[in-house]
N, C-alpha and C positions, 0 to 999 in steps of 0.2 A: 229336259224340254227345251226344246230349241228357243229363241228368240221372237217374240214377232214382228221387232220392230224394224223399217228399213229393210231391203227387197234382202229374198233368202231364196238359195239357189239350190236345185237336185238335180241327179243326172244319173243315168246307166250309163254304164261301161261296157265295153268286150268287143272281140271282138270275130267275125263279122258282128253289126249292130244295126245295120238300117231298117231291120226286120222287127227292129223289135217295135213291142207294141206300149211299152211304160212311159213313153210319154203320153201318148192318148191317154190311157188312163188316168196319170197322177192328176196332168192340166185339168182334165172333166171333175175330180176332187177338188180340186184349186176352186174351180168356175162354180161349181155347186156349193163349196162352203163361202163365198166368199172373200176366197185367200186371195186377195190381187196383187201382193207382193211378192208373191211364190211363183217361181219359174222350174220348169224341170226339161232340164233336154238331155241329148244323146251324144256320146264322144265315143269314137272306135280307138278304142286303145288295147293294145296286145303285152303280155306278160312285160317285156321287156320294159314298155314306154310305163307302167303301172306308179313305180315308185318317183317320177320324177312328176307323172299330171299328179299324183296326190301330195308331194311336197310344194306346189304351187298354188292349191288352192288358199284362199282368204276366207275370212272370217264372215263373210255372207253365206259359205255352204253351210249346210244344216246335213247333207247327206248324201250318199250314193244307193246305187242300185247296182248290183254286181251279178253279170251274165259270165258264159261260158270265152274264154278259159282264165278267168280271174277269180273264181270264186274259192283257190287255196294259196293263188300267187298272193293275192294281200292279206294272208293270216299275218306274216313276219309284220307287214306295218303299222299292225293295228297294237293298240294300248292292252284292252279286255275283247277275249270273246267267249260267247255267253253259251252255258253247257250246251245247249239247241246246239247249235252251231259246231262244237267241239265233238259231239258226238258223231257226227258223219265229216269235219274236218274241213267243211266249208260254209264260208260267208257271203252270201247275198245282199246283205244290207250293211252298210258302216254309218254309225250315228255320228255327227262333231260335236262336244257338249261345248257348252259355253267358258269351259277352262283349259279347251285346246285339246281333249282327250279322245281320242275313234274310238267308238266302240263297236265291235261287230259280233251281227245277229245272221239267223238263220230263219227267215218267212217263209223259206219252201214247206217245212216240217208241220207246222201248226198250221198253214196255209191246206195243206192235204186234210189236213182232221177237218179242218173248219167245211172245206168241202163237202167228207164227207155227211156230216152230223148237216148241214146243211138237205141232205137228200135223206135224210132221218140212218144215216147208217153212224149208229152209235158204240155196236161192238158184234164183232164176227167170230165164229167160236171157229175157224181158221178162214185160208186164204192160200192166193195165191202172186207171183210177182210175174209176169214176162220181162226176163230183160238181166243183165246185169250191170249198167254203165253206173253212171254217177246218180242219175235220179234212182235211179232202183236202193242205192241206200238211204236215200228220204224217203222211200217209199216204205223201207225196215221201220226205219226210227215211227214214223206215220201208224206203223200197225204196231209198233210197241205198248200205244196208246189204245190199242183199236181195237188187235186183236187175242183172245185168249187163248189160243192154241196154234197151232204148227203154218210155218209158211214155204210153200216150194217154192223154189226158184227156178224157172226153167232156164236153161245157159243153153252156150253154145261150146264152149271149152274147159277146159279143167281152171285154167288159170283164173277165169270167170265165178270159176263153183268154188275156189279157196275163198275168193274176193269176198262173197256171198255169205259165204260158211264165218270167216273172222267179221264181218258187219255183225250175223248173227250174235256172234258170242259177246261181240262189245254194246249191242244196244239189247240185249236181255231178250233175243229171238230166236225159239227155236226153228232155224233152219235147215230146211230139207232139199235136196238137189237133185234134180231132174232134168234130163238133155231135151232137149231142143224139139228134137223131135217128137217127143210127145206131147208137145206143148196142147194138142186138143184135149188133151185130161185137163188142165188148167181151167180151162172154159166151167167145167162144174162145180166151181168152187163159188162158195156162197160171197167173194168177195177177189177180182180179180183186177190187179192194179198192173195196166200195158205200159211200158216206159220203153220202148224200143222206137229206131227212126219209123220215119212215115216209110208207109209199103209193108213191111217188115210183116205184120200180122194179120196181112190183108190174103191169104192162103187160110187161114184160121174160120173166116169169114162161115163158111160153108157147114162149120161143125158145133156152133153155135146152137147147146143144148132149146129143149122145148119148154122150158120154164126156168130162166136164167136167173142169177141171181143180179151184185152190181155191180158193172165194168166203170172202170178207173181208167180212161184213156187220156196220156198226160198231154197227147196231141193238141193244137191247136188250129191246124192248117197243114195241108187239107184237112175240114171238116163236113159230117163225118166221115171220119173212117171206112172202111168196109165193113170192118168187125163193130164199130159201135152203130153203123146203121142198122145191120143183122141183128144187134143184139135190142136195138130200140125195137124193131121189127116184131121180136117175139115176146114182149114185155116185159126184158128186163127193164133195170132201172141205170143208167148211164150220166159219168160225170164225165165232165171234158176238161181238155186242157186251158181254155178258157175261166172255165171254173175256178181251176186253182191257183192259175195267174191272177184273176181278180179280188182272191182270199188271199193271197201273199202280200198282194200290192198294197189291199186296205192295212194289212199288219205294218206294213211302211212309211206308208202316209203317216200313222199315228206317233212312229219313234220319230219321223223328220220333224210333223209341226209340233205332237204333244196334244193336236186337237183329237177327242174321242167320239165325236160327232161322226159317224161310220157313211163313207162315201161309196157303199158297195154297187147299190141302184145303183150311183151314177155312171160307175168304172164298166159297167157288164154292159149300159147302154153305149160306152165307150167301144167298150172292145169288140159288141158286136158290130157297130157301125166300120171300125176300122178294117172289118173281116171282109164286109161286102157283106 
């Protein structure tokens, strides 16, 4: 547990970074518990610059936030990181304990479950993934928990479907692989988690069965989608990428202060406001 005495400082990383939206959130957690010694901002730092701002920092940080593309460049500098984390190979959170130790976590992972169990989706007897990047293995690890049978993965290349296929076999997912272009079969799965850029499944939009089940759109901006307005449209049930940023974040907030006082209200009324 971090300290609470005398001002304690968090930040995200990465970089582009102006975009991001963790400061709104953590401050709104600050302002709501009444942490007034807790500051959190934002520093654009790229792989290279990584290990020299983390050897600088003092004994006021309690913690980082780790965006793209640092979340495997500071595995090497970290003390412990936590099987979460080790299981898809990247770290989004580093804790500083009070004896000079990092330790790094992964709030994507349980940040998705919490989402989901949030919208009452507590286990799917399969599923399906658009996408194969980096999220799309949070996305595995997320339905290891989730779900009890087969997940496809729609790709776009082979090299994609191995990537897919070995996540599979290391986080206990039977995975199934399917191109691209049949990604409209995806749609009728009782559980369909979209991790591709924006635009990307906005062609999908139009094939959005008549009784859907629940779309997983990691999007945040633009919101919505095409595909998750289509699919609110005809009653499914739709998480955003809002969602899971605000259920990552809370898991953050908790490792930086130690307080379990849950600032989720106030991070969503954060994040919406910061969306427009």
């Amino acid at each position: 547990m971090a300290s609470a005495e005398g001002p304690r400082r968090a930040a995200v990383l990465g970089s582009p970074i102006a975009h991001s939206l963790s400061p709104a959130l953590h401050r709104a957690a600050y302002a709501e518990l009444g942490l007034e010694n807790w500051s959190y901002e934002r520093f654009d730092v790229d792989e290279a610059a990584l290990p020299g701002f983390v050897e600088g920092l003092d004994s006021s940080w309690a913690g980082l936030s780790l965006t793209m593309p640092l979340k495997r460049a500071i595995i090497p500098l970290l003390d412990s990181v936590s099987d979460t984390a080790a299981s898809v190979e990247a770290v989004n959170t580093v804790v500083f304990t009070e004896d000079g130790r990092r330790l790094g976590d992964n709030t994507d992972i349980p940040g998705m479950v919490a989402a989901l169990h949030e919208r009452g989706v507590e286990k799917v007897e399969s599923a399906a993934v658009l996408g194969a990047g980096a999220t799309a293995s949070s996305a595995l690890a997320a339905l290891s928990v989730i779900c009890t049978g087969p997940v496809t993965a729609y790709v776009r290349s082979a090299a994609r479907a191995d990537e897919m296929r070995g996540w599979g076999e290391r986080l206990g997912v039977d995975v199934r692989i399917a191109d691209w272009a049949e990604a409209t079969e995806a749609l009728r799965a009782p559980l369909v988690i979209a991790t591709t850029p924006a635009g990307t499944t906005d062609t999908l939009a139009d094939a959005v069965p008549s009784a859907p089940g629940t779309l997983f759109d990691v999007l945040y901006e633009p919101w919505p989608t095409a595909l998750a307005a289509r699919w609110s449209a005809a009653g499914g049930s739709v998480v955003g990428g809002l969602d899971l940023l605000v259920h990552q974040a809370v898991l953050q907030f908790e490792q930086f202060t130690g307080d379990r006082r849950s600032p989720l209200a106030a991070m969503r009324r954060a994040g919406r406001m910061a969306l427009g």
